[in-house]
KOLBA-74935 format. One record per residue: residue in three letters; chain; z, x, y of N, C-alpha, C in turn. Coordinates in steps of 0.02 Angstrom, whole numbers, always signed. Each point is the difference from the previous one (the first is absolute). Layout:
// KOLBA-74935
+------+-------+--------+--------+--------+--------+--------+--------+--------+--------+--------+
: rest : kette :   n_zz :   n_xx :   n_yy :  ca_zz :  ca_xx :  ca_yy :   c_zz :   c_xx :   c_yy :
+------+-------+--------+--------+--------+--------+--------+--------+--------+--------+--------+
:  ALA :     A :      Z :      X :      Y :      Z :      X :      Y :      Z :      X :      Y :
...
+------+-------+--------+--------+--------+--------+--------+--------+--------+--------+--------+
***
This chain:
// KOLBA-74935
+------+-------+--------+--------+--------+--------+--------+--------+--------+--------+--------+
: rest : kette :   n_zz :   n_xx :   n_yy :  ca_zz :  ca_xx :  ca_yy :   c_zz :   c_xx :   c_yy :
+------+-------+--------+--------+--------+--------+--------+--------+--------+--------+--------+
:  UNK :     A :  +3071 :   -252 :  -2798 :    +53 :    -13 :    +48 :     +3 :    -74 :    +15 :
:  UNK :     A :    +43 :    -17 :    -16 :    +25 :    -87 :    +19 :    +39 :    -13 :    +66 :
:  UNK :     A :    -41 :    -73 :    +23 :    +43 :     +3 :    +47 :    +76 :    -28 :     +9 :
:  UNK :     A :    +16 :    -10 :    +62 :    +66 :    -32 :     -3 :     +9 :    -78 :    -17 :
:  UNK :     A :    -64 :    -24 :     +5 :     +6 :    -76 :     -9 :     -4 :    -13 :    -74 :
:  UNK :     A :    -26 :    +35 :    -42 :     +0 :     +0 :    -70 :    +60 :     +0 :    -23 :
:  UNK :     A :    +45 :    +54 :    +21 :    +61 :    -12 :    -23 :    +48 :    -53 :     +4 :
:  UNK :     A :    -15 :    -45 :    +55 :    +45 :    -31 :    +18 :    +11 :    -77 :    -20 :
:  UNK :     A :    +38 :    -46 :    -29 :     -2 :    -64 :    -34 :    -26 :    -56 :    +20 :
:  UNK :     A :    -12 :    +12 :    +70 :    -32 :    -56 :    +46 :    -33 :    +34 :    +53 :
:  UNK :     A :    -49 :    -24 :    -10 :    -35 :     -6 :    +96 :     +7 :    -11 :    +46 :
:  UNK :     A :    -10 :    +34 :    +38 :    +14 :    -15 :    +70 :    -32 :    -29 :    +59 :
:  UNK :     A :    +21 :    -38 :    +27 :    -23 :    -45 :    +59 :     +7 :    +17 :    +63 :
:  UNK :     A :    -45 :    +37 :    +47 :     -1 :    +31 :    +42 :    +23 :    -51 :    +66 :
:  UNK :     A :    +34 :     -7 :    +36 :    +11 :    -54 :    +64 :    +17 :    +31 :    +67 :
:  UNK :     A :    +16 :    -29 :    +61 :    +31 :    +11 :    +21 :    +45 :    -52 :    +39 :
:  UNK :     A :    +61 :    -11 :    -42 :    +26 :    -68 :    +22 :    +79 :    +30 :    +29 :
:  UNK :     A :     +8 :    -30 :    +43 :    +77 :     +6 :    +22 :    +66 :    -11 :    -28 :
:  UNK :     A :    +39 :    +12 :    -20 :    +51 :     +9 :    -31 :    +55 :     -1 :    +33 :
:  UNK :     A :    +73 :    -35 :     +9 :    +62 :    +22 :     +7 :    +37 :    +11 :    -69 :
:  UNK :     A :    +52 :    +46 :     +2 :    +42 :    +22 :    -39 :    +63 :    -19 :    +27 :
:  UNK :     A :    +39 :    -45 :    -35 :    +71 :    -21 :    +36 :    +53 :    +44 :    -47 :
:  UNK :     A :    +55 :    +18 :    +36 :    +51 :    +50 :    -58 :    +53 :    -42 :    +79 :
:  UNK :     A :    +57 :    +17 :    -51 :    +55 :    -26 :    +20 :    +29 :    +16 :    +77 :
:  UNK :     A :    -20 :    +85 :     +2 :     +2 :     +9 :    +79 :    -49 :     +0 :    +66 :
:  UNK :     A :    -52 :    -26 :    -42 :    -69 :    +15 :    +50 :    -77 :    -57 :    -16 :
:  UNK :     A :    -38 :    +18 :    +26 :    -67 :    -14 :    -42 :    -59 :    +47 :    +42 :
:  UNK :     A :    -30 :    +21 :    -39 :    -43 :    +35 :    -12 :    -68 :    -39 :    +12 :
:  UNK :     A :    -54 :     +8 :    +48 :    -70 :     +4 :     +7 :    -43 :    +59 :    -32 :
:  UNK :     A :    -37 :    -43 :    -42 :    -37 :    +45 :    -26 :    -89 :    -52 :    -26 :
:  UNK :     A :    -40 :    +72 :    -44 :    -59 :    -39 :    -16 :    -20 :     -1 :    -47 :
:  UNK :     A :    -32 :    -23 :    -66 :     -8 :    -17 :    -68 :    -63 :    +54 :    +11 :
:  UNK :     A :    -10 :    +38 :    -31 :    -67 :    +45 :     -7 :    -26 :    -32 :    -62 :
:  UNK :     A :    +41 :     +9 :    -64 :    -37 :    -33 :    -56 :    +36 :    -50 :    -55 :
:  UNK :     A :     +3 :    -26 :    -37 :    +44 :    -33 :    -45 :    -22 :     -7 :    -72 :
:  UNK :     A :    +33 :    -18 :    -42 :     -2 :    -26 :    -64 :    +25 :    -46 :    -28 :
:  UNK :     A :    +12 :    -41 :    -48 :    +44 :    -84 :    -10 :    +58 :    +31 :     +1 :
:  UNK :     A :    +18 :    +62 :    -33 :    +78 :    +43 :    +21 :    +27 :    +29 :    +36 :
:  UNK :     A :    -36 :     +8 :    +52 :    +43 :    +34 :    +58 :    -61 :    +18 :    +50 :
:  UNK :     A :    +42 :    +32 :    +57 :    -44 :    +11 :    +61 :    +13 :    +89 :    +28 :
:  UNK :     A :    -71 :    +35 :    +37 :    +15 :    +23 :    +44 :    +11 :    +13 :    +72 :
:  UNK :     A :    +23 :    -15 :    +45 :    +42 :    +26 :    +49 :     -8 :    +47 :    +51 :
:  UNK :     A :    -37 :     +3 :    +52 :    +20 :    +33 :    +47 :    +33 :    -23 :    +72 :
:  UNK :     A :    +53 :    +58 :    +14 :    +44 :    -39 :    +35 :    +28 :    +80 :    +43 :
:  UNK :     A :    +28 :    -18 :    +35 :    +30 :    +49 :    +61 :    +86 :    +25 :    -43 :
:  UNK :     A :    +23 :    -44 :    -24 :    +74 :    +21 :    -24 :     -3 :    -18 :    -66 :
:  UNK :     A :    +66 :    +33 :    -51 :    -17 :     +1 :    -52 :    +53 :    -51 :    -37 :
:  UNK :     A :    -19 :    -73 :    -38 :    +38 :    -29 :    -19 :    +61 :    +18 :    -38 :
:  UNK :     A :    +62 :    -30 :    -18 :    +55 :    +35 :    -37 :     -5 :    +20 :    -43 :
:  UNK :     A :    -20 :    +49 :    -67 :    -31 :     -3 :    -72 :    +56 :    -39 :    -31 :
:  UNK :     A :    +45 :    -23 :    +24 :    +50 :    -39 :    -56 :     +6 :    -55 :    +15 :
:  UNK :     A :     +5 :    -43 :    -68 :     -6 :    -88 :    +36 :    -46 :    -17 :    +14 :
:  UNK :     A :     -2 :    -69 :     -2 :    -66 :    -55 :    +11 :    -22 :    -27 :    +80 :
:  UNK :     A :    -41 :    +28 :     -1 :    -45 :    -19 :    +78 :    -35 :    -71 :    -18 :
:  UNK :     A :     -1 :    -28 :    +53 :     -7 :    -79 :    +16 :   -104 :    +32 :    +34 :
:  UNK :     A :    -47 :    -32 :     -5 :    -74 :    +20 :    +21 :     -7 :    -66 :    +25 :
:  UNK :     A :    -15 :     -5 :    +70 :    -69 :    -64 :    +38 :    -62 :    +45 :     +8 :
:  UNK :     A :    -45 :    -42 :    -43 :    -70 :    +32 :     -4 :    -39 :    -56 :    +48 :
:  UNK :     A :    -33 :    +29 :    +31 :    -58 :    -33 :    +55 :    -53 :    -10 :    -25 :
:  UNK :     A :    -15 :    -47 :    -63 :    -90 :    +28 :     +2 :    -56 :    -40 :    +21 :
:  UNK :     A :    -33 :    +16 :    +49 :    -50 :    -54 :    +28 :    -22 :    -39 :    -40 :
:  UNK :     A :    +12 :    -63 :    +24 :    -27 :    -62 :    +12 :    +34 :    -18 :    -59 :
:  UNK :     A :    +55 :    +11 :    -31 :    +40 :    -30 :    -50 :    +81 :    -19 :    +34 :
:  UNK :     A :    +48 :    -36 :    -38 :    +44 :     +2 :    +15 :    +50 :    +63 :     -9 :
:  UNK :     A :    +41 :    +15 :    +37 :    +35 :    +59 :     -8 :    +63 :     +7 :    -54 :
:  UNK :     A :    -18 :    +71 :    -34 :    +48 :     +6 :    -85 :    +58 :    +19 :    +25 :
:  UNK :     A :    +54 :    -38 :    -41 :    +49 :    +45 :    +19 :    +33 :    +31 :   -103 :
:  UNK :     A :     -9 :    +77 :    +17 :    +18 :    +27 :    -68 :    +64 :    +24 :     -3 :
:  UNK :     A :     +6 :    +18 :    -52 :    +75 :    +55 :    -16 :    -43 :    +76 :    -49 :
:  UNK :     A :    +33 :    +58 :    +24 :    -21 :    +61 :    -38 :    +48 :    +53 :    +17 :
:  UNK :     A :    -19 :    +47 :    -24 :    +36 :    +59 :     +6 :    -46 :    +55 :     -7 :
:  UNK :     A :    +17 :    +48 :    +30 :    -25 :    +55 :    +42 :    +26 :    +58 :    -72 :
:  UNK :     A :    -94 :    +43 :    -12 :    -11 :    +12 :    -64 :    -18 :    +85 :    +12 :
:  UNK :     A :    -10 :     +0 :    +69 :    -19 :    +76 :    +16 :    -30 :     -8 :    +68 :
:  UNK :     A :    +30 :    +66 :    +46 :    -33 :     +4 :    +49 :    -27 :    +68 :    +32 :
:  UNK :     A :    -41 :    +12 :    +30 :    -10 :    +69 :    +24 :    -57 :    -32 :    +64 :
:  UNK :     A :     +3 :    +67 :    +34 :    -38 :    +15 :    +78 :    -71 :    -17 :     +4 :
:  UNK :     A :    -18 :    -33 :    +18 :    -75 :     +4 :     +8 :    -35 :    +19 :    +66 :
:  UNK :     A :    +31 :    +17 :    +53 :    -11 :    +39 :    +31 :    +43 :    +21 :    +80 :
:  UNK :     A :     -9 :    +65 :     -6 :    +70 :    +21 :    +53 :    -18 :    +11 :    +58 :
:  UNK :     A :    +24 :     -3 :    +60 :    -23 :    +18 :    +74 :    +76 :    +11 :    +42 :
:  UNK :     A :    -14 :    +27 :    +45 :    +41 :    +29 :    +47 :    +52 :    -77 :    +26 :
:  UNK :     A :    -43 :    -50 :     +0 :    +42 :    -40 :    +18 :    +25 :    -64 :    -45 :
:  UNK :     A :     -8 :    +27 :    -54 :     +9 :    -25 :    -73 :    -32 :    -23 :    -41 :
:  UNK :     A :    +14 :    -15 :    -75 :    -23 :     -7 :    -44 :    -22 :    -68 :    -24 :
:  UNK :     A :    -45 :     -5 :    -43 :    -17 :    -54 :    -36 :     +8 :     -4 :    -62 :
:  UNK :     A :    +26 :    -32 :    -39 :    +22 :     +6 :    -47 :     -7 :    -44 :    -77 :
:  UNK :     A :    -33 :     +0 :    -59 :    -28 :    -43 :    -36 :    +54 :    -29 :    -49 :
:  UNK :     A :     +4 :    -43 :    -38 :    +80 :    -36 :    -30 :    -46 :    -39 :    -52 :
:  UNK :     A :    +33 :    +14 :    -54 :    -42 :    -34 :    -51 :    +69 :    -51 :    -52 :
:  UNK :     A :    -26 :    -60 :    +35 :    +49 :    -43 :    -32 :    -11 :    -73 :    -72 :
:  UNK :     A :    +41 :    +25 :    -25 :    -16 :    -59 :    -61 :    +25 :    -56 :    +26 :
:  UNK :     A :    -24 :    -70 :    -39 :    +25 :    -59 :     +3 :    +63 :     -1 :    -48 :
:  UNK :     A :    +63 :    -54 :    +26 :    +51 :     +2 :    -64 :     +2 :    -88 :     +5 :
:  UNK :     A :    -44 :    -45 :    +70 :     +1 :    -57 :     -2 :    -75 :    -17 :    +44 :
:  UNK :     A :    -33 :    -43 :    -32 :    -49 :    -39 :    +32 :    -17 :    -57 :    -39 :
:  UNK :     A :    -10 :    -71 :    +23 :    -51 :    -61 :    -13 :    -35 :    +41 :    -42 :
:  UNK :     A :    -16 :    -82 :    -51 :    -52 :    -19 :    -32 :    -84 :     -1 :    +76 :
:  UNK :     A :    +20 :    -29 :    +40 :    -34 :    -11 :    +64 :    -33 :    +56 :    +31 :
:  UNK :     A :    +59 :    +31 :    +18 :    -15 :    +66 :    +22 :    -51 :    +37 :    -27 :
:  UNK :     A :    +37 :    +11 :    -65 :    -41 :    +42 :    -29 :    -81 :     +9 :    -12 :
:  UNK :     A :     -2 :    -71 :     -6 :    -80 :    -39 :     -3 :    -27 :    +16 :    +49 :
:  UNK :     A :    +17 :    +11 :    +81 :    -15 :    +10 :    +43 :    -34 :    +82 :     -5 :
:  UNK :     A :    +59 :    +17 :    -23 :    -37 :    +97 :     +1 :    -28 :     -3 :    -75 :
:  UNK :     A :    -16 :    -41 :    -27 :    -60 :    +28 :    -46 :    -91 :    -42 :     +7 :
:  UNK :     A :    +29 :    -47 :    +42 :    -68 :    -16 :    +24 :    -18 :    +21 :    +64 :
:  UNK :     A :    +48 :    +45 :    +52 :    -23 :    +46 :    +11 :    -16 :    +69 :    -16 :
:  UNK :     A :    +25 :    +33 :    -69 :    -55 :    +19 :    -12 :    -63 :    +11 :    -44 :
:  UNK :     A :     -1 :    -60 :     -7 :    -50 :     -4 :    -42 :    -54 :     +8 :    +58 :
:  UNK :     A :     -2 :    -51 :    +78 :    -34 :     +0 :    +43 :    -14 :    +79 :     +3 :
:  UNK :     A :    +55 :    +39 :     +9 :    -22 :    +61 :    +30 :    -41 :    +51 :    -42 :
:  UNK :     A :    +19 :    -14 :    -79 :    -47 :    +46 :    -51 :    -83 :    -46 :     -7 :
:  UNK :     A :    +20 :    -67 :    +12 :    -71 :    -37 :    +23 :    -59 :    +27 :    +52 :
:  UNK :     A :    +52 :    +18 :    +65 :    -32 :    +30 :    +38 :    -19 :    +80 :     +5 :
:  UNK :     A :    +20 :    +59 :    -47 :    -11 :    +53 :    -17 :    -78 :     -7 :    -35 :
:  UNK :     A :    +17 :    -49 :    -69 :    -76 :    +10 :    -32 :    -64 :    -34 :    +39 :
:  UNK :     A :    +21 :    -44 :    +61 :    -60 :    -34 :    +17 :    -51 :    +69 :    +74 :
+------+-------+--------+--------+--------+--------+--------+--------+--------+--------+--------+
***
């Protein structure tokens, strides 16, 4: 039995960094649970538009703050309560820096650094 990370093309970088999601009528607060150089996951209270390109300000300590472009790749519930839901959003990149990007892969390199130590 294999797991899920085997299957998957990239690794994942566990965080918890803050996130806005800007869409044309709103923006969205939310929090980065994990990432990859292609895209991010997402938890957030409302569910971004699945159509069209969302604008991302990423918060990540003690760096300067990213601003990306992606689109919204799948979403479902991650968990429900009487006074509502939470909800997980798994979004690809369709624009980021050369910069940026460097940023989320030397973080995580830090973070698979810090798994094996």
């Amino acid at each position: 039995m294999s797991d899920q990370s085997e299957r998957r093309e990239y690794a994942r970088a566990k965080v918890k960094w803050p996130v806005t999601l800007i869409t044309p009528e709103s923006q969205i607060e939310g929090e980065i649970d994990n990432f990859t150089p292609k895209g991010l996951f997402v938890s957030c209270a409302e569910v971004p538009p699945s159509e069209g390109i969302l604008r991302l300000v990423i918060k990540v300590p003690g760096r300067p703050t990213m601003n990306v472009a992606g689109k919204v790749i799948w979403s479902t519930i991650i968990d429900a309560t009487e006074s509502g839901a939470k909800l997980g959003v798994g979004i690809q990149f369709t624009e980021i820096s050369e910069s940026d990007l460097r940023v989320l892969q030397e973080a995580m390199a830090e973070y698979h650094g810090d798994e094996e130590g």
